[in-house]
C-alpha positions as CSV (number, residue, x, y, z in Angstrom):
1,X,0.0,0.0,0.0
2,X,3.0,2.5,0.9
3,X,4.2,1.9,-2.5
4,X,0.7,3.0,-3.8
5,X,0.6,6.3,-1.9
6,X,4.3,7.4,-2.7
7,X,3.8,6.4,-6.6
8,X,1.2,9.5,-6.4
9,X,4.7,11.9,-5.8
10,X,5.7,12.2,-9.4
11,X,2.6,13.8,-10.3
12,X,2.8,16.2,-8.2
13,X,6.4,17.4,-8.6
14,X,6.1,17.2,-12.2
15,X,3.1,19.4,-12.4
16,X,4.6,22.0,-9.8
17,X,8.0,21.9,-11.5
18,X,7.2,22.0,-15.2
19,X,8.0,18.9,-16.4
20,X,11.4,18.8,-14.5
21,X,11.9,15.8,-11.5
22,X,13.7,17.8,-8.4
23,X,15.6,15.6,-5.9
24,X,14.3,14.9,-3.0
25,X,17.2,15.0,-0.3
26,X,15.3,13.1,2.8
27,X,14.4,9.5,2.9
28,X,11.0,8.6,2.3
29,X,9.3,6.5,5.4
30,X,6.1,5.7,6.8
31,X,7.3,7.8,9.7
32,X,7.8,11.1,7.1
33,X,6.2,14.1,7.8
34,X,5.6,15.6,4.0
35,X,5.6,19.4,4.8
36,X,7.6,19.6,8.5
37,X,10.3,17.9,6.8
38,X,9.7,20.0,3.9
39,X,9.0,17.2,0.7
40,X,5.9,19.1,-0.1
41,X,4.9,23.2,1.2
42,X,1.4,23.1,1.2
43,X,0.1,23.6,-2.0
44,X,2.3,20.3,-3.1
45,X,0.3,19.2,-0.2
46,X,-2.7,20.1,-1.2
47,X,-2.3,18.3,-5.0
48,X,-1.0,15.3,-3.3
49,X,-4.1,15.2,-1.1
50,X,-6.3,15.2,-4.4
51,X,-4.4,12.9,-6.3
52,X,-4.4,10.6,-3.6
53,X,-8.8,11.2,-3.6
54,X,-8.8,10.7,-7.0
55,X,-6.5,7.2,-7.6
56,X,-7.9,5.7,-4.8
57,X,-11.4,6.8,-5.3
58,X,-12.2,8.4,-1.9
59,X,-12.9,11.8,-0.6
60,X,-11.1,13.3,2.6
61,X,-11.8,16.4,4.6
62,X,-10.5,18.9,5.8
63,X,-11.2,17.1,9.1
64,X,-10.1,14.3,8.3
65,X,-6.7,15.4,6.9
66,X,-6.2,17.1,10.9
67,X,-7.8,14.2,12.4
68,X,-6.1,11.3,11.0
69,X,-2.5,13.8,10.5
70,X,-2.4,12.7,6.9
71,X,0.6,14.5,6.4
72,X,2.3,11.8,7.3
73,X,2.5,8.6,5.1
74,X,2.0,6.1,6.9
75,X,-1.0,7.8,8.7
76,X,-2.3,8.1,4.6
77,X,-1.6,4.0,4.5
78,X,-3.3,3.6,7.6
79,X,-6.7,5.9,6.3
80,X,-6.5,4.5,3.3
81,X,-7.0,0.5,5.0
């Protein structure tokens, strides 16, 4: 399932960047924390949060997202369970 939520990252940095792939210098892990370790601000945050909705067919909240701290991955593997 991790697999499936980080494959959504390419979209994302693609779109924001124009076509270009930018590095990512941290080590993706369940434990990450996309925007306090800075892989995504928060409109990258936002995008990822909708293309995650729209692959996997589900609709979050605001509430939710705060809720369930979906900025972290492996809270988005556990929601999405």
């Amino acid at each position: 399932m991790i697999f499936l939520v980080l494959a959504c990252f390419p979209s994302i940095r693609e779109s924001r960047h124009f076509g270009t792939k930018p590095k990512i210098k941290i080590e993706i892990t369940p434990e990450t924390a996309l925007i306090r370790q800075k892989v995504l601000d928060s409109l990258d945050f936002i995008n990822y949060i909708t293309i995650v909705e729209i692959e996997f067919g589900i609709k979050t909240s605001d509430e939710d997202i705060q809720k369930h701290q979906l900025g972290i991955i492996g809270n988005v593997v556990k929601y999405l369970k």
